[in-house]
N, C-alpha and C positions, 0 to 999 in steps of 0.2 A: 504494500500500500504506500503511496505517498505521500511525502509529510504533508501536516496539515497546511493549509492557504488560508489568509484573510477573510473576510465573511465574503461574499459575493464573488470571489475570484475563483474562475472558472478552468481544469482541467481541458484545452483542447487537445485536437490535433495536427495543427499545424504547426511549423517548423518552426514560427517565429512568433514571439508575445507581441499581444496586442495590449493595449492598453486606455482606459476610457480617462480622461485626466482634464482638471480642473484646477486653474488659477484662482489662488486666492486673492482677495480684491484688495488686500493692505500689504501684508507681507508677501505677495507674489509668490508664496512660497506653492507648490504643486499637490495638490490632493488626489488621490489614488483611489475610486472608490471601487472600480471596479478592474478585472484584466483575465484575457484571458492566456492560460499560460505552459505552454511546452511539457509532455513527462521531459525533457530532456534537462528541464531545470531545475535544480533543486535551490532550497533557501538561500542558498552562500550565493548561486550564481547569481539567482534573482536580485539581492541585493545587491549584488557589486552593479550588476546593470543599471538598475535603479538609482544610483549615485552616479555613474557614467552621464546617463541621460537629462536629470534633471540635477545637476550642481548647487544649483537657486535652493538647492533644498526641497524635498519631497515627504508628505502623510500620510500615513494608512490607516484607517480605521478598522476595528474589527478583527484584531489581532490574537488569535489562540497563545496560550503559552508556550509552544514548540516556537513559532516567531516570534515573539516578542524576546523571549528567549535569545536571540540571535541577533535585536538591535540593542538589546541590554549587553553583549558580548562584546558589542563595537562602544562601549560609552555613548550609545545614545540615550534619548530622555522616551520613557514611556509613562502611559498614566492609565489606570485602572477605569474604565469604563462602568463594566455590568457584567455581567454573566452569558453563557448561552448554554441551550440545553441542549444536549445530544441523546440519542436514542440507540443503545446498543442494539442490533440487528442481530443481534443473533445470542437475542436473549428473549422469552415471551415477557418478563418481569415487567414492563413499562404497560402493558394492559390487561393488567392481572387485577390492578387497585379497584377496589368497591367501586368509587366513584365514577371511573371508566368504564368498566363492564356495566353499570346501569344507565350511561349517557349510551354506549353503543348500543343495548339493547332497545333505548328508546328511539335510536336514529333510524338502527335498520329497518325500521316499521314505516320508513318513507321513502326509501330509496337506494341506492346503490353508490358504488366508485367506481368512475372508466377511465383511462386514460386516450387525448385525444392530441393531436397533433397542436403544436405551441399554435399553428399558422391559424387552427381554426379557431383555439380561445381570442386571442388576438382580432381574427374579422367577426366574428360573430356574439359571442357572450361576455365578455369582457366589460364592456360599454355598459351592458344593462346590467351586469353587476356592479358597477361602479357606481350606475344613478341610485340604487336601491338598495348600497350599502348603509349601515348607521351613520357612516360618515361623510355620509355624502354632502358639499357644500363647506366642508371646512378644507382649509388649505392644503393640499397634498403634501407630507415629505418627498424629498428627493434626494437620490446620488448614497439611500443607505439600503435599498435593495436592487435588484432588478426590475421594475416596473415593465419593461415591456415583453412579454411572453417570448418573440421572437428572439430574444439575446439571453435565454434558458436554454436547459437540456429536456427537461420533461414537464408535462401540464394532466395534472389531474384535475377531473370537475367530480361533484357528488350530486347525480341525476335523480329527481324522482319519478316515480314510475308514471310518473304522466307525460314526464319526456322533459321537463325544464329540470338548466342544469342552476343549481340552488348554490353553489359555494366552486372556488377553484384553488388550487394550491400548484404553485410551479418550483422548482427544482433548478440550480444547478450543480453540474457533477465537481467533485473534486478531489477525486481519485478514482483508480479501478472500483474502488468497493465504497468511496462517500459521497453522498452527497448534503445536499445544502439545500435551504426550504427561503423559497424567495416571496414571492406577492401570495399571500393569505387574504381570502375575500370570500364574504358570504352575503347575500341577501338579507336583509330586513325581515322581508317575508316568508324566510326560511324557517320550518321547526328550529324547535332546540335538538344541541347536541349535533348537526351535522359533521360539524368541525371535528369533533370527535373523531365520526365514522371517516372523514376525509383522510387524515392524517393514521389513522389506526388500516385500512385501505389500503393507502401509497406505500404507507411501509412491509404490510404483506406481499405486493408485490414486487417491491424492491429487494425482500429478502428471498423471494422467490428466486430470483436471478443473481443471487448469493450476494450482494449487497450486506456490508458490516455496518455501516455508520450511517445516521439520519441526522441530519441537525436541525432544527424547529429555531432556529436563531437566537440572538442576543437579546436577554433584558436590560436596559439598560438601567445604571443608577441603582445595582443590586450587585451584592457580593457575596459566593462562597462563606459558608461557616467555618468550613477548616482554613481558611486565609486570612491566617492570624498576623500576615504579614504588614507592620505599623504602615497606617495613611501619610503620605504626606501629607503637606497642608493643601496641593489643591485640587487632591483627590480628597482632604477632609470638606474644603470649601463645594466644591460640587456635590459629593452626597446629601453635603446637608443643604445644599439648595431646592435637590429636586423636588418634596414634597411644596413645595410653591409652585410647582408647575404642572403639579398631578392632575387640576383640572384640564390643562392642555394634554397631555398623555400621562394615561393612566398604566402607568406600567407596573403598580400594582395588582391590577384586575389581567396583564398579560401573565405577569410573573404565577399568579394564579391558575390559571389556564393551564401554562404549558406545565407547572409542578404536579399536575393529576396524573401526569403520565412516568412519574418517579425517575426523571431524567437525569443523565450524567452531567453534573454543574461544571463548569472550568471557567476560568477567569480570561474574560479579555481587556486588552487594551488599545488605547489608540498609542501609538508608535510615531516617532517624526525623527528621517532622517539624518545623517553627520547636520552640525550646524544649526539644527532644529531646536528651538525652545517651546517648549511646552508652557504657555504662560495664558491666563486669563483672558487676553485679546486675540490669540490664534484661536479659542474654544469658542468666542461669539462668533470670528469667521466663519469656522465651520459649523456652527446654529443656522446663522445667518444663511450659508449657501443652501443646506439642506432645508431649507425654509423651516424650521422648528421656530424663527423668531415669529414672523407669520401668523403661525400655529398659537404659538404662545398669545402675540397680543391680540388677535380677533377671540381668542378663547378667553382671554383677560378681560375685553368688554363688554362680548357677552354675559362673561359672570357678574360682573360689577352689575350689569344690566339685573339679573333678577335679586341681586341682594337688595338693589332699590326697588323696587317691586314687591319683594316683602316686607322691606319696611313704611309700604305707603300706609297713612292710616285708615281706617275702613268709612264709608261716605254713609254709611249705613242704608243705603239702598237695597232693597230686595232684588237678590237676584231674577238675570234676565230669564 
């Protein structure tokens, strides 16, 4: 198997890495969110390429401990992110828990999992899962998945039996035997629990075709219990920021979600190459490019909006 990659970055096969890359708007320095990347490379090459290319100084977000491991090697500056959960394959344990076995048996009473070619989620279902997600109308993130199904390796929908596909989950690979769990989308309209059967589904098929590793992605703004390893101060400053922002992303109620399936925790980080400071003004950059700023302040008005609301006083009118 080969070692792990960054969250989003993609095992192909062609001879030469590609890479999706983004200027940052103060410090020009180069953000890496996505790439897709050679078996022929492994970590050491990839990073020397990577400082070849971009001198200006280069970011990665989404960093496993096998790399981060290895910018920590070079004296670079890393900073603890969140978590991600991964899903042994080839173990039944992750849907054994109470709580799983009664969402799936609630699910399968609605439908099924197929997998369908990226090109057709893409022109076809995509769209109107997008309008009739719960999220529909708030600012999109960007550049911390794969949003577009065609730039995946695989696309699962969860169809019910009436033919509409209710939820999609896409994939990409990154290794012989891992892969990586990109744009997660369900309907509004959907039963509960499909998510469930979606993701409990893709990974029986995946292990079917001998497939080891699933990752279900990063939470962010969460840490491992056995990582007793001292904060510095602006991984203590960011943890304790993010309950202020929970009304914009609630990565509580993700962190929730993906724990029902007793996943393997590891620690990520974001990473910034030779030269690279990791300091409070590079982390609104990258808020800011991924539109999380956005997110945050239309989700900030809105709230302000119903606390005033509640605090109007009552006209004593009878309802209409």
């Amino acid at each position: 198997m080969y070692a792990s990659l960054p969250s989003s970055w993609h095992r192909s096969e062609e001879c030469a890495p590609r890479y999706h890359t983004l200027t940052l708007p103060l410090s020009r320095h180069t953000w890496i969110p996505f790439a897709d990347i050679p078996p022929s490379f492994d970590l050491t090459t990839l990073y020397r390429e990577l400082h070849r290319l971009h001198p200006e100084g280069f970011v990665i977000r989404g960093c496993p401990p096998e790399v981060s491991a290895l910018f920590h090697s070079f004296g670079d500056d890393t900073l603890r992110t969140g978590m991600d959960a991964v899903l042994d394959l080839t173990s039944d344990r992750h849907f054994e828990g109470k709580k799983v076995r009664a969402a799936l048996k609630r699910g399968w009473r609605h439908g099924l999992v197929e997998e369908i070619p990226c090109a057709a989620l893409a022109s076809d279902c995509l769209q109107v899962l997008q309008r009739e997600s719960p999220h529909a109308g708030k600012p999109m993130l960007r550049h911390l998945f794969r949003s577009n199904p065609l730039e995946t390796s695989r696309c699962f929908v969860f169809r019910s039996f009436t033919g509409a596909r209710l939820a999609c989950l896409t994939l990409s690979r990154q290794g012989r035997n891992a892969f990586h769990t990109e744009l997660m989308l369900r309907s509004a309209k959907a039963p509960g629990d499909v998510m469930e059967c979606l993701i409990a589904g893709t990974a029986e098929q995946l292990r079917a075709e001998g497939a080891e590793r699933l990752s279900l992605g990063e939470v962010p703004f969460m840490l491992r219990e056995p990582d007793h390893q001292p904060l510095i101060l602006l991984e203590r400053i960011l943890f304790a920021a993010a309950p202020l922002c929970r009304h914009a992303y609630d990565y509580m109620g993700l962190y929730a979600f993906k724990n029902k399936f007793r996943p393997l925790w590891r620690t990520m980080r974001l990473c910034g190459g030779p030269g690279v400071e990791l300091k409070p003004p590079l982390l609104f950059e990258l808020a800011y490019s991924a539109g999380f700023v956005e997110l945050l302040a239309q989700s900030t008005l809105q709230h302000l909006d119903l606390l005033a609301d509640d605090d109007e006083p009552a006209t004593g009118r009878e309802p209409a």
